[in-house]
C-alpha positions in Angstrom: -8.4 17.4 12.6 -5.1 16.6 13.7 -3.1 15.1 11.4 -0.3 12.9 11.8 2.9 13.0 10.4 3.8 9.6 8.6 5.2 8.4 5.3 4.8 4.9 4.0 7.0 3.0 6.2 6.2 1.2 9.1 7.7 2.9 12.8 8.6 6.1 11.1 8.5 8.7 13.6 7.1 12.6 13.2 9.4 14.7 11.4 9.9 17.7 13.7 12.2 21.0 13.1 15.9 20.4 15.3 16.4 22.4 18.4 18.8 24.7 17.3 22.5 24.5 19.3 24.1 27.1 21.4 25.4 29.8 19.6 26.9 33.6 19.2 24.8 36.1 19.3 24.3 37.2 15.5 22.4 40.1 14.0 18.6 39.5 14.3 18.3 39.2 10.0 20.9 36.5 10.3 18.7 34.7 13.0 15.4 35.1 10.9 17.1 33.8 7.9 18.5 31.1 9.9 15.1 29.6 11.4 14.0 29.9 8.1 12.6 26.6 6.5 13.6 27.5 3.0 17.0 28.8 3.7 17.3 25.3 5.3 16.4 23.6 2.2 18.8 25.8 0.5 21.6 24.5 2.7 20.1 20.7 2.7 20.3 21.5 -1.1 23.6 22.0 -1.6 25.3 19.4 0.7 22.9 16.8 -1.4 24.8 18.3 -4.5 28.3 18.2 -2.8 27.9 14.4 -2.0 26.0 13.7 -5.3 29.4 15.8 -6.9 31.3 12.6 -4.7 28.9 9.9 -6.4 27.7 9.5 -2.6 24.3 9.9 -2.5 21.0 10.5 -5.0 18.5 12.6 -3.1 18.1 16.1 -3.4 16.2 18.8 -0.8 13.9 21.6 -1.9 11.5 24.0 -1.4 8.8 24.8 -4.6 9.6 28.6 -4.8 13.4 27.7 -5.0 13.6 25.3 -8.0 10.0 26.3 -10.1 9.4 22.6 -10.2 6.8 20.1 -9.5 7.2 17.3 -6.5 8.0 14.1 -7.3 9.8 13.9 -10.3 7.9 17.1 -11.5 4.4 15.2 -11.7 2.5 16.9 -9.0 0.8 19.6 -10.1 -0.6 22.2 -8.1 -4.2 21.3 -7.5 -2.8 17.9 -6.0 -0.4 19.7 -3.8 -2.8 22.4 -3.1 -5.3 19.0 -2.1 -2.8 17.6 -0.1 -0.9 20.2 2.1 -3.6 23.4 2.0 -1.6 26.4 1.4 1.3 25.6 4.1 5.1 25.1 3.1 6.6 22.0 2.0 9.9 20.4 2.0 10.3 17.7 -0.6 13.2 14.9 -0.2 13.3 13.5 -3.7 15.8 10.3 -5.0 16.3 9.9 -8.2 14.4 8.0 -10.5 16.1 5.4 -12.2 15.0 3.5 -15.3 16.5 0.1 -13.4 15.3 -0.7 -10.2 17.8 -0.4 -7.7 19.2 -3.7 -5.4 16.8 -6.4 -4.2 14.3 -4.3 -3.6 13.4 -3.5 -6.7 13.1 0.6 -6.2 13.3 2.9 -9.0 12.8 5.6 -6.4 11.3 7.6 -3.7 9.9 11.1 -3.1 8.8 12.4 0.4 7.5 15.6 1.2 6.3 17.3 4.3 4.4 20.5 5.2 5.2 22.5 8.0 3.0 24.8 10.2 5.0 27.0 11.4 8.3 25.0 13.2 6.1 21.3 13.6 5.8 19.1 10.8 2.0 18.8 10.2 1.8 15.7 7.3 3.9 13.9 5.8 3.6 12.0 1.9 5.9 9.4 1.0 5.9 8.4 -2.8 7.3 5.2 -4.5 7.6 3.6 -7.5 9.1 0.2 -7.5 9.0 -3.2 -8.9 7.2 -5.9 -6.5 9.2 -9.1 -5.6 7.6 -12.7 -5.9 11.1 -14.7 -6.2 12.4 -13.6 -2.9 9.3 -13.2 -0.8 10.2 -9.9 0.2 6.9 -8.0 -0.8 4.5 -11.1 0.3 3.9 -9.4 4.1 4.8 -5.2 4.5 3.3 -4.6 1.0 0.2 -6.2 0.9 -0.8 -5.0 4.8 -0.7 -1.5 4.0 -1.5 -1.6 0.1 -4.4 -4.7 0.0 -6.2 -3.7 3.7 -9.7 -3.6 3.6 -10.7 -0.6 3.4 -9.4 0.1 -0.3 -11.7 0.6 -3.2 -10.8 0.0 -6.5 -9.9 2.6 -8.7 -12.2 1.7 -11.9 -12.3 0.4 -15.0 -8.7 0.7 -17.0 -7.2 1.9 -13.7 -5.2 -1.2 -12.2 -4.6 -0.2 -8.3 -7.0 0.8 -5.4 -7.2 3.4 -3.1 -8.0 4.6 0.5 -7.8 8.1 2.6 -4.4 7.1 3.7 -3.0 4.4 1.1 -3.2 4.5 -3.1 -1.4 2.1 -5.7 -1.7 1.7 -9.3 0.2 -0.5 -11.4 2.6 1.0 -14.4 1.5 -0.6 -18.0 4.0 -4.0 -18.5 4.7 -2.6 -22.2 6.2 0.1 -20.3 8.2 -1.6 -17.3 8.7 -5.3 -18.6 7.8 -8.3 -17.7 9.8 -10.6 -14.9 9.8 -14.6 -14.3 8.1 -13.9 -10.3 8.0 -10.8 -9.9 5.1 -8.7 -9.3 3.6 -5.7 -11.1 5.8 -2.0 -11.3 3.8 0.3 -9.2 3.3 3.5 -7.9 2.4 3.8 -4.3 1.6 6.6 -1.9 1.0 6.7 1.7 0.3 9.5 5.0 0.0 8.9 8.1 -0.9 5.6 9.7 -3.2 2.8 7.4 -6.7 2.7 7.7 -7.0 5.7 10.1 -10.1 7.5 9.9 -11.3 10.4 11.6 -14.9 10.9 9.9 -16.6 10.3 6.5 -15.9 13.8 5.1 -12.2 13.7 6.1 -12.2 9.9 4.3 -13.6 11.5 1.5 -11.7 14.6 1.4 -8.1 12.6 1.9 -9.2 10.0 -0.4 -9.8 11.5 -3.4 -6.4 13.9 -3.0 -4.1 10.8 -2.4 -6.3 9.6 -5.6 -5.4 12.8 -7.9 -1.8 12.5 -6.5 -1.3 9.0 -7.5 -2.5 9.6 -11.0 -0.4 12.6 -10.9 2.9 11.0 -10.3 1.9 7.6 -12.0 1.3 9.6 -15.7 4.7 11.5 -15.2 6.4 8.2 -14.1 5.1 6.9 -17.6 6.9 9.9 -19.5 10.4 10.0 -17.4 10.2 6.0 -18.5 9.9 7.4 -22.4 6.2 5.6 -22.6 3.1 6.9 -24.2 -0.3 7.0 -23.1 -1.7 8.0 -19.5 -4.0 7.3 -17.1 -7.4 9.1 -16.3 -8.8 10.0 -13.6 -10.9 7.7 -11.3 -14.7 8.6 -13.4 -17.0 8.6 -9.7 -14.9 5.9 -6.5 -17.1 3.3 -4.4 -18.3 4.4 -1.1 -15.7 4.4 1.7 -16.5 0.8 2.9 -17.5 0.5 6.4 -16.9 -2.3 9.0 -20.8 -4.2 9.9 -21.8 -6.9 11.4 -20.4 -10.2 10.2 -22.8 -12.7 8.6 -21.9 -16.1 10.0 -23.6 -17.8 7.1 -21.9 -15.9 4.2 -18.8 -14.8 5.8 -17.3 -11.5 4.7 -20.0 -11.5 2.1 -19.2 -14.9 0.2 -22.1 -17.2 -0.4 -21.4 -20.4 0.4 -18.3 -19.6 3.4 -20.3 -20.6 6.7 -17.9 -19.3 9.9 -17.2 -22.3 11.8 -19.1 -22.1 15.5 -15.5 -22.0 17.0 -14.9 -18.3 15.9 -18.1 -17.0 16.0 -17.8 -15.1 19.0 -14.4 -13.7 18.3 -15.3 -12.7 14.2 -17.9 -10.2 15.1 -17.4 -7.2 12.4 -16.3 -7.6 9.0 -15.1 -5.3 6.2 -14.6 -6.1 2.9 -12.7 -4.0 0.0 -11.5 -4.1 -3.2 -14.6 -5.5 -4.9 -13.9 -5.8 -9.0 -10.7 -5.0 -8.4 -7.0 -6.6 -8.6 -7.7 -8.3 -5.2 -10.9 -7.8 -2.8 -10.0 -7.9 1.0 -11.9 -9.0 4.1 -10.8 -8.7 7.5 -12.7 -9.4 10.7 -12.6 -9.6 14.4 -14.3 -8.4 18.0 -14.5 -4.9 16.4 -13.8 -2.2 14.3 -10.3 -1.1 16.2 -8.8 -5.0 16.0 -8.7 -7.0 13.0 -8.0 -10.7 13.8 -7.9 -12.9 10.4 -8.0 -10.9 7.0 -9.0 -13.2 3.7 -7.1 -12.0 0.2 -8.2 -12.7 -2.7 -5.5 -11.7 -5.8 -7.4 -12.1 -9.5 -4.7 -10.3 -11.4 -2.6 -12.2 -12.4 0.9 -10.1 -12.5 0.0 -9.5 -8.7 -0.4 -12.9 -7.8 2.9 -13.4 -8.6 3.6 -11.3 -5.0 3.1 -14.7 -3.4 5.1 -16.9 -5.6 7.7 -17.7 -3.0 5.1 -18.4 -0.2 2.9 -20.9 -2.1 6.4 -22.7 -3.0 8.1 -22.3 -0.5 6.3 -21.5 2.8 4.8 -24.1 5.2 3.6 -27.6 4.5 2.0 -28.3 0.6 -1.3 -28.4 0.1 -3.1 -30.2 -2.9 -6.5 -29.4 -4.9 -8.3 -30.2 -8.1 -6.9 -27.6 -10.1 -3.8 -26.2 -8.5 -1.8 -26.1 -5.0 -0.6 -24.4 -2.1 0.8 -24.3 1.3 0.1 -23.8 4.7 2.0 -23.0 8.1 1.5 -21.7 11.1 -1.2 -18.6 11.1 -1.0 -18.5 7.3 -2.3 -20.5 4.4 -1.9 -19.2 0.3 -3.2 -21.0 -2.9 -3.1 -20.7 -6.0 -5.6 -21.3 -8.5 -5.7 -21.9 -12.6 -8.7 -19.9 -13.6 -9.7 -18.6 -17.5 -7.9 -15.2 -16.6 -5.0 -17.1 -15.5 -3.7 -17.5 -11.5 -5.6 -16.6 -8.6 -4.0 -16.4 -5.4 -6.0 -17.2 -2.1 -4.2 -15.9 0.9 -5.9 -16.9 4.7 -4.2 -15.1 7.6 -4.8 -15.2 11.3 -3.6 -12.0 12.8 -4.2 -12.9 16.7 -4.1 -16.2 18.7 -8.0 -17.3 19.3 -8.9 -16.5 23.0 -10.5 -19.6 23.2 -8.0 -21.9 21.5 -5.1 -19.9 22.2 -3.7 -21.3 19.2 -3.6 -20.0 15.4 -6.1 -22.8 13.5 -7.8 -20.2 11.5 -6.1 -20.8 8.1 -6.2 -24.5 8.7 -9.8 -24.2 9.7 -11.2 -22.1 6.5 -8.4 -22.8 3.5 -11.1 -25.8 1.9 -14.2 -23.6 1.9 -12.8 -20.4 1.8 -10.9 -21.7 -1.3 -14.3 -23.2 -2.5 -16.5 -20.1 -2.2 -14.1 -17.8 -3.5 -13.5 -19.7 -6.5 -17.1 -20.4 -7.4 -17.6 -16.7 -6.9 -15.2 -15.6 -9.4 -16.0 -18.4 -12.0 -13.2 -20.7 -11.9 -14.8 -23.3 -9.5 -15.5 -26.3 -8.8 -12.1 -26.5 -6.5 -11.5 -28.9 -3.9 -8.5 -28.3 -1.2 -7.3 -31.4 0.8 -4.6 -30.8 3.6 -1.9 -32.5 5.1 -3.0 -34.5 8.0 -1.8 -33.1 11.2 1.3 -34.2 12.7 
């Protein structure tokens, strides 16, 4: 398999080894130790602790036989490395983990490490633990693309997150982080490589359940650095990877009751849906398997909801129901719900302009009988959605 070299952000490009400048000849031992990965870390090191001696920076650069301590905050133990990377080297870029979260983006911090083969950067792991934003908006689009897709199970009974081969979240206990007026839940996320790639059902499997051991891993020793007690286990047995079928125009990624308008049937060919029993359960459908054109959110817990507070505020034109209210604009519609566990968020997104229409009318189309279905699915129905007459 060949693996790509990715962290959790979006465009980040493969880490590779810099070509080395023109230089004096120098004794062949000096060249070794030069091209050397850990004498590089050594060097990375201790410019990180010159400009951390300035108050400049927060990150530090090392190698695991230099320092004698675990990844990440020292949380990854050795079976999830070993999981992870196989027995090549890694390089571990580690910020510091604060007990605020730093800026608007609510990060307490971020750990990336990468394993080499030989000079090339073979995979790359990129850990955070930060507080989601609701107020602002800010964690409303990125976030839930790469950490609520489709293809995430969740993690299980007591374990609030959900996980993929190339994805994994888990939200920290609130007794232990806080609670926030609109903001979202303080998690731990990991990422490699790009989301939702699969190569086959053992390497799903195999990736899956190391991101898995990682996350608990580094959620557990979050928990202690933050002075909290109590951990999390590990996942007892995961669903089945879930696989993209053929959609059921009748019961529309799986709901009973949501019947695909005629319009899209053509275009909505495959569906997948994730997540079920979880925090949120995800469907996204389109021509095939390679392009997802509308994906259908569904957010039961309650402290994630709150991801979506400044959309269903503030976003588009309101929306009005029987119990609750919304919004809706452009190739985007999001409603919220009162239910007996408290707010439910239903989120409708069109990903791609309609061939036919040319226009985005999917979230228009659906919001009423998506919102209908999904709510007498989970127990909180009957709901009714009116919207806005078109201008």
């Amino acid at each position: 398999m060949s693996e790509e070299t990715s962290g959790a952000q979006p465009g980040e490009t493969a880490v590779t080894a810099p070509a080395p400048l023109p230089e004096e000849p120098r004794p062949p031992f000096v060249r070794r130790l030069l091209r050397s990965r850990t004498a590089r870390a050594v060097t990375a090191a201790a410019l990180a602790g010159a400009l951390l001696g300035a108050g400049t920076v927060a990150w530090r650069t090392d190698t695991l036989p230099l320092t004698g301590s675990s990844p990440c905050w020292d949380s990854l133990g050795s079976g999830s490395m070993e999981s992870l990377f196989g027995d090549r080297g890694t390089v571990t870029d580690e910020q510091e983990l604060r007990t605020d979260p730093m800026g608007d983006g609510g990060m307490y911090g971020q750990c990336r490490i990468t394993s080499y083969e030989g000079e090339r950067a073979r995979r790359q792991v990129t850990v955070n633990v930060r507080r989601l934003d609701g107020l602002r908006g800010t964690d409303a689009q990125v976030w839930p693309r790469d950490f609520l897709s489709s293809g995430m199970v969740w993690l299980g009974e007591g374990l609030p997150g959900m996980t993929s081969s190339s994805r994994a979240w888990i939200a920290l206990p609130q007794e232990c982080t806080g609670r926030h007026d609109f903001t979202g839940p303080t998690v731990v996320d990991i990422g490699m490589g790009r989301a939702d790639f699969e190569v086959s059902a053992e390497h799903t499997l195999r990736d899956r359940g190391a991101l898995t051991d990682a996350l608990i891993d580094v959620a557990n020793g979050v928990i202690d650095a933050f002075g909290c007690s109590g951990t999390y286990r590990l996942p007892r047995e995961l669903p089945a990877p879930v696989k993209w079928q053929d959609a059921d125009a009748d019961a529309f990624c799986g709901i009973k009751g949501l019947a695909l308008p005629a319009a899209y049937r053509k275009e909505l060919k495959e569906s997948r849906s994730g997540g079920a029993g979880g925090p949120a359960r995800v469907c996204e459908a389109g021509v095939s398997f390679r392009e997802a054109s509308v994906r259908l959110t569904t957010v039961v817990d309650p402290v994630l909801a709150e991801i979506y507070s400044w959309d269903v505020l503030r976003s588009g034109t309101p929306v009005k129901g029987s119990t609750g209210y919304g919004r809706i604009g452009g190739n985007r519609a999001v409603y919220r719900a009162i239910c007996q566990t408290g707010q439910v968020m239903f989120v409708l997104e069109q990903l791609r302009a309609t061939h036919e229409r040319g226009r985005f009318t999917f979230a228009r189309d659906l919001l009423p009988a998506y919102a209908a279905a999904e709510a007498e699915r989970i127990g909180c129905g009957p709901l009714k959605v009116t919207l806005p007459a078109e201008s």
